[in-house]
N, C-alpha and C positions, 0 to 999 in steps of 0.2 A: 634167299633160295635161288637157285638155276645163277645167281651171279650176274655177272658180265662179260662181255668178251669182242664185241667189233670195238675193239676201242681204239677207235679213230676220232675226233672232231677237230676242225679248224681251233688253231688256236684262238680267233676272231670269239667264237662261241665259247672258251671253256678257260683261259686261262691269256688276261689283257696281257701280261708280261711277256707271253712265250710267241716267237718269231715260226716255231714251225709249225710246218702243213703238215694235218692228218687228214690223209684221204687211200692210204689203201683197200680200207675196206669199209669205207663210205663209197657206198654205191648206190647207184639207182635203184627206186623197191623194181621198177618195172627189168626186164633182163636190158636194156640199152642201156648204153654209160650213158651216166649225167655227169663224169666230171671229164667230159671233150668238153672241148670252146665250139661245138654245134650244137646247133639250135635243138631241141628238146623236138623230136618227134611224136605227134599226135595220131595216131592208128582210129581208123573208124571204129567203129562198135560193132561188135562181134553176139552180143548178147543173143539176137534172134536167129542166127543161121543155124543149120543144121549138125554142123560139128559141136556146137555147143550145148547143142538139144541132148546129143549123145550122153554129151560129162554134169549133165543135171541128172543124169537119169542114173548113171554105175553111180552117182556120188550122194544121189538120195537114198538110192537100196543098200547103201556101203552104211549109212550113218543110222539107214534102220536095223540092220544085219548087227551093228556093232552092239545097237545097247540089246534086240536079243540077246546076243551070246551074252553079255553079262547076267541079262536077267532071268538067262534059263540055268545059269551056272549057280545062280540064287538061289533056286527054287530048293525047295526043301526034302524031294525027291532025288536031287541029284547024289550019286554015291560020297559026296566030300563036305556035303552038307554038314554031318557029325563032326569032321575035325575043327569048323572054325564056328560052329553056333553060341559056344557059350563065348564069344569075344560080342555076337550081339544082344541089342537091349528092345524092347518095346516101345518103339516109336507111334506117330501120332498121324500117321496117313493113313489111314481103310487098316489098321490091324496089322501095318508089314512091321518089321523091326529094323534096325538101327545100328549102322556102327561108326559114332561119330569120328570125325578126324582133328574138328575145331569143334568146339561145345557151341552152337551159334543161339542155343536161347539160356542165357544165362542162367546163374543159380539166384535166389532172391534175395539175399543180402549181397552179392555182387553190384546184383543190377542195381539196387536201392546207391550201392556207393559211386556205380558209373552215373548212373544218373545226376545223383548230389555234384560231385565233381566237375562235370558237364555243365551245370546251370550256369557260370559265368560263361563260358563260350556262347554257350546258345541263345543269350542273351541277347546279341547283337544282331540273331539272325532276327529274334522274337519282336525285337525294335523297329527292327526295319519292316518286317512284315503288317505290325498295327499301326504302324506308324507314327511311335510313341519311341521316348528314351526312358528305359527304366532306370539305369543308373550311368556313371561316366566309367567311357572304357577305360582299361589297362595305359591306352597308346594315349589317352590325353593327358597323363600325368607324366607323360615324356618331357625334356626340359626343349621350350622354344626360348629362341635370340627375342627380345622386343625391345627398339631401337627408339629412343626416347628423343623427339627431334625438340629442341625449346628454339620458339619465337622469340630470337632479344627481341628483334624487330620488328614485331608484330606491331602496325599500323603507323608506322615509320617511313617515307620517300626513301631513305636507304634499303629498305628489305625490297623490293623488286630490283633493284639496280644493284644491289649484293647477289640476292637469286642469280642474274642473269649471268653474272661477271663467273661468278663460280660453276653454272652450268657449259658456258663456251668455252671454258678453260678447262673442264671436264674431256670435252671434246677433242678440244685439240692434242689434250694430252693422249688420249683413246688413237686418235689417228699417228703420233708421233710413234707411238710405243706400240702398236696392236692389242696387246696382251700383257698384265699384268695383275698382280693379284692383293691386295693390300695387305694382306699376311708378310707379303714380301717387304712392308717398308716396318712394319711391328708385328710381332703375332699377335697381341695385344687388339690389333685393325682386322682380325679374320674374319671377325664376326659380319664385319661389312661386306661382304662378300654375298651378291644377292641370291646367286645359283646354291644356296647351301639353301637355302630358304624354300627352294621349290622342290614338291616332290618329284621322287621317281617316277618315271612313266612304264617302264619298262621291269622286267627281271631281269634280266643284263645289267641294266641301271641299278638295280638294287642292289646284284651282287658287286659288279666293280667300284662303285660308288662311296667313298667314304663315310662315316657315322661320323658327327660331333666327336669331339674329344670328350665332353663327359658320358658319351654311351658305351664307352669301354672302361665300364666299371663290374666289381664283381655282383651286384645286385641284378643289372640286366642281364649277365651271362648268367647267374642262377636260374632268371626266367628263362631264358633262349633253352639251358640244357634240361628244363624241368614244364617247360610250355607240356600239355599233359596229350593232345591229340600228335604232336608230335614227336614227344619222350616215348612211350610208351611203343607203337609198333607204326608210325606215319611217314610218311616224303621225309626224305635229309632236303634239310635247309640249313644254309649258309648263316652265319653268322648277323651278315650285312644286311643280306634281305630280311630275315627276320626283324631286324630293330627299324630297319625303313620303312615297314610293314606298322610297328606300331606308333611310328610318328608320324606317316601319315595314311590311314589305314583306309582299305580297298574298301570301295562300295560293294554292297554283295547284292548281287545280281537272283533276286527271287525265286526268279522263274527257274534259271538255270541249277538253283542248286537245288529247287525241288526235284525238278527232273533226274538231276544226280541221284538223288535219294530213291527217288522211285528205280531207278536201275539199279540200285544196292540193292533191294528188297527184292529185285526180280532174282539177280543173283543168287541172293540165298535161298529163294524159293528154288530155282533152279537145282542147288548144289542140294536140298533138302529131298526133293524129288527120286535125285541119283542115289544119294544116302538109301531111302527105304527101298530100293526098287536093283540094286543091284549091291552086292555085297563085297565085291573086289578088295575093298582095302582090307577087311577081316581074311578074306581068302590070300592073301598076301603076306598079312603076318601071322600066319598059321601056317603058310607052305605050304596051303591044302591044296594041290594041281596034278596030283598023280592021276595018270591017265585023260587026263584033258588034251586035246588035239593043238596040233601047233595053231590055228585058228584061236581059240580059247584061249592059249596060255598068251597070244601077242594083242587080244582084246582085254588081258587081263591085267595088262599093263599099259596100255593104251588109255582105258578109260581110268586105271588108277592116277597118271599125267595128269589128264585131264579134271580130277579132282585135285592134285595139289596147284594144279593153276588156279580152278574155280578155290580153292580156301586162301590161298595170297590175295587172290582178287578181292575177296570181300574183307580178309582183315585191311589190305591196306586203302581201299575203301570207304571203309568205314571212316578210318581215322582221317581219311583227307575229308570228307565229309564232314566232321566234326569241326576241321581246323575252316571249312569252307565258310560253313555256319556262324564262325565268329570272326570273320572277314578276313583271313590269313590265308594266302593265296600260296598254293605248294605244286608242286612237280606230281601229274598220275603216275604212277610205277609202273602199270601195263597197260603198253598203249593200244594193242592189239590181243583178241585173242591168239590161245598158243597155236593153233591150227588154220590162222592167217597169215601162217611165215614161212615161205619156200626158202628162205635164205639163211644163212648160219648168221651171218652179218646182221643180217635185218632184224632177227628173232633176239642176238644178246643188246642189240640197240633198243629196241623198242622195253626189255624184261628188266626190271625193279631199274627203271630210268633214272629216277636222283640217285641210286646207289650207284649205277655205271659214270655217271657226271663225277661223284664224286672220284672215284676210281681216275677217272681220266685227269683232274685235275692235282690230284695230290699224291697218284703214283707214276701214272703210266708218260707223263709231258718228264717230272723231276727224273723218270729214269733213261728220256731222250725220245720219247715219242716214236715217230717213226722211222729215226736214223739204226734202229733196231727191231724191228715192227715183231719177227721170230719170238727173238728171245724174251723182248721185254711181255708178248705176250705170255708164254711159259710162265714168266713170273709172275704174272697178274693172275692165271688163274689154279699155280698153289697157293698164292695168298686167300686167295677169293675160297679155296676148297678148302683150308685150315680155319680162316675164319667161320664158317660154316661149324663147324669141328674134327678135331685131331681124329681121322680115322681112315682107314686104308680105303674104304668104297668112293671117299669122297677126295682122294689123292688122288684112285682112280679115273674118277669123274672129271679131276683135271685136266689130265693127260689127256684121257681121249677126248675130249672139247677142242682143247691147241691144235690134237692131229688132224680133227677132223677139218677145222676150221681153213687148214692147210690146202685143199684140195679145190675149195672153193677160189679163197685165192687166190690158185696159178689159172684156174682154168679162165678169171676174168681177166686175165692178164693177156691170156691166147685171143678170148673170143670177145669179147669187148670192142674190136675196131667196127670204122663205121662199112665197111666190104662186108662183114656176118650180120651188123644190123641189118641191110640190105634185103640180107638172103630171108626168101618167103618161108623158109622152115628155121630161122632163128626161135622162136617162140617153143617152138617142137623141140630144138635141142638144147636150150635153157630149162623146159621141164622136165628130157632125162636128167641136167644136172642137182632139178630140186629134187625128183626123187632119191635119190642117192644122201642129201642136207637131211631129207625128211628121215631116212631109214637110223643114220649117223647118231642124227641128233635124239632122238627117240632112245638109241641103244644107251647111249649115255647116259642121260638120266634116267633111264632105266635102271641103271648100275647105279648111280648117286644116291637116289631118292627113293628108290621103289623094293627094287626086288635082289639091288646089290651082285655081288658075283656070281656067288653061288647061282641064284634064279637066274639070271641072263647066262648061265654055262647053258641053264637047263631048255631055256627055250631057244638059244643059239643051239644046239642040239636038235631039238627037236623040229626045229626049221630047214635047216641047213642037211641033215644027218637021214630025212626022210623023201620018198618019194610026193609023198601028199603034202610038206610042209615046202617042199620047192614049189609045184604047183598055187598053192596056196599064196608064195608070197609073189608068184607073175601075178594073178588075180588083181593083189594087192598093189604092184606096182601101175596095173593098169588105172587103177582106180586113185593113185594119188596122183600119174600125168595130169588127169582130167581136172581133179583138184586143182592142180599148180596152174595149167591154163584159164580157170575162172578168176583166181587168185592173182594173176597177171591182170588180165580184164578188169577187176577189181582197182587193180593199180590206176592203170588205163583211165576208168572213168574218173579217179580222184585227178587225173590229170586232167581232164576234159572239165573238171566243174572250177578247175584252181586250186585244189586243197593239198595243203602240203602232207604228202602221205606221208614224211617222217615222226609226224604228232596226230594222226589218223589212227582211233578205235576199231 
């Protein structure tokens, strides 16, 4: 879903083969370049002054204001109530009703089979947790080299003076030659090769890193494409990493992946919340909006976004969750929420992450990266809209992605030197450029995912075509400035702590 689109990465990160630089639209999250050769500027903290007091305060009332209009457009008084109630059901919060998007509490012979299914994964977390092994993993029936050394010499005056002789001439050879690989005098001798023998450190490592030759066999790719937290809706993992993963598998980390867990369950409480308390997706696929104000009809869509983030979130989630649990380390798909991205760049980098990785490695580098940055992008996201499926909203949703993504683009290209970083209202005109990403980006998947043409004529209409719905969206623009300058700040302090905000929640 939503795809990908800054796809830019060094080739260093995504693809050891390929010699070129992608950095067009790798950019800094904060509005200064980070790809000058100067030093990364550190801005104080803005958090306590008085201009910031301002954008807590439109951007509190803005986030209260929004889920009213939802939930007065619920109420069962309202005149449109009748066209979309019978799409809901009788939900389990105080007596509201329900209209689900994803079924998030299973039916009971589902659950009974996810469950079942699940027991060898969760295995490894349950081991580690009592600190017991119930049974032997998957990865230890992987095949290891063991190098059988025989003593002729064992307790012989020639076995140290053999040792030695063959250890110095080890050496001198080591120094004559730098580099050499015993593969190279037999393949027969690979095996002797000691750096095969140590794990990966790294996911880099594991992705560029070769597999034995007997791990490309079709039995481990049956597992690789049928691993079941992964088949099913989880992280794309590579090949490589996968099988290095289970020859020598990650310690899983207790703490951290409870924690994880608890933040999926907040999630779905969250998203279960918005479910009984606002009706937008039934009001959506009913087209029930006659007569609602351009306020209404762009909160009506706003918070629908907002629920197909919150449902990606938690299924892909989950399943990382799952693959965590049984020590298989994967790629989060979203790294941010959807409304901590002033950027067009920033927002398709950070959205379904190992689907954009794979994008970049196996279309966007083979069809030349960024010696065509235009067109190859074009291409990348009719593919990305087709795969999705064959349908005119979501051809749509292409296009106007590419175009929009365009504007951002030139303007870094203009305002990017270090003369604008300088200037004390850089920040001030970086934010009119987010709101403009924000409005963009929003109309599009609007059109994609939500409300399709037809409903975006109607609320582009209704906004654009009225005196109140112009009013309405300066309000509007006011109140997402404020947004983009906390959201800058935000950036700011990941700078100030170290954190690399391009893998920052």
């Amino acid at each position: 879903m939503f795809a990908l689109s800054n796809l830019k990465e060094t080739s260093k990160d995504n693809d050891e083969n390929s010699t070129t630089k992608y950095s067009v639209l790798e950019t800094s999250s904060y509005p200064t370049s980070s790809r000058t050769k100067l030093p990364t500027k550190i801005n104080s903290p803005l958090w306590n002054t008085w201009e910031f007091g301002f954008y807590y305060f439109i951007v509190t009332i803005s986030v209260l204001l929004m889920f009213k209009v939802g939930h007065d457009l619920s109420k069962e008084t309202h005149p449109n109530y009748k066209k979309y109630s019978w799409r809901l059901q009788d939900g389990w919060i105080f007596g509201r009703k329900v209209r689900y998007t994803i079924r998030l509490i299973p039916r009971p012979l589902w659950c009974i089979d996810l469950c079942l299914s699940s027991l060898p994964c969760f295995e490894s977390f349950i081991s580690n947790f009592f600190g017991t092994e119930i049974s032997s993993k998957i990865s230890k029936s992987a095949p290891h080299k063991d190098i059988l050394f025989l003593r002729v010499f064992e307790g012989s005056i020639a076995n140290p003076i053999i040792t030695w002789i063959f250890n110095l001439g080890v050496l001198f050879l080591n120094e004559a030659y730098g580099n050499y690989k015993f593969g190279d005098l037999n393949e027969n001798f690979a095996f002797l090769r000691n750096d095969r023998d140590l794990a990966p450190l790294t996911e880099k490592d594991r992705i560029i890193g070769p597999c034995f030759r007997e791990d490309y066999s079709f039995i481990y790719y049956l597992s690789y494409a049928l691993y079941a937290p992964l088949y099913l809706a989880g992280p794309i993992i590579t090949y490589n990493n996968f099988i290095a993963q289970l020859r020598y598998p990650c310690e899983i980390d207790i703490k951290a992946t409870l924690i994880y867990g608890i933040r999926l369950f907040i999630a779905i409480m969250i998203m279960e919340f918005m479910l009984h308390y606002t009706y937008v997706v039934a009001i959506v696929k009913s087209k029930a909006w006659d007569g609602d104000s351009p306020l209404e009809l762009a909160m009506i869509g706003v918070l629908n976004l907002e629920l197909v983030w919150l449902k990606l979130l938690i299924i892909w989630r989950f399943f990382r969750f799952w693959a965590m649990s049984d020590g298989i380390d994967t790629q989060e798909n979203i790294l941010r929420c959807m409304l901590n991205n002033y950027s067009t760049a920033g927002f398709w980098r950070s959205w379904h992450r190992s689907y954009y990785r794979w994008i970049i490695r196996y279309i966007y580098i083979p069809l030349g990266g960024n010696k065509r940055t235009t067109l190859n992008m074009l291409i990348i996201f009719i593919f990305v809209a087709l795969w999705h499926d064959i349908s005119l909203k979501l051809l749509a949703w292409g296009w106007l992605i590419w175009l929009f993504i365009l504007p951002e683009t030139i303007a870094k290209k203009l305002f990017s030197s270090q003369n604008w970083v300088d200037w004390p209202r850089y920040r001030h005109l970086c934010a009119v450029g987010a709101i403009l990403n924000f409005l963009m980006m929003w109309a599009a998947n609007l059109v994609g995912f939500v409300v399709g043409l037809d409903g975006m004529k109607v609320l582009f209409t209704s906004i654009f075509m009225t005196s109140t719905g112009l009013m309405e969206l300066g309000i509007a623009c006011i109140v997402l400035f404020g947004g983009a300058q906390i959201l800058f700040e935000i950036r700011e302090e990941e700078k100030r702590r170290g954190i690399n905000s391009e893998i920052r929640f």
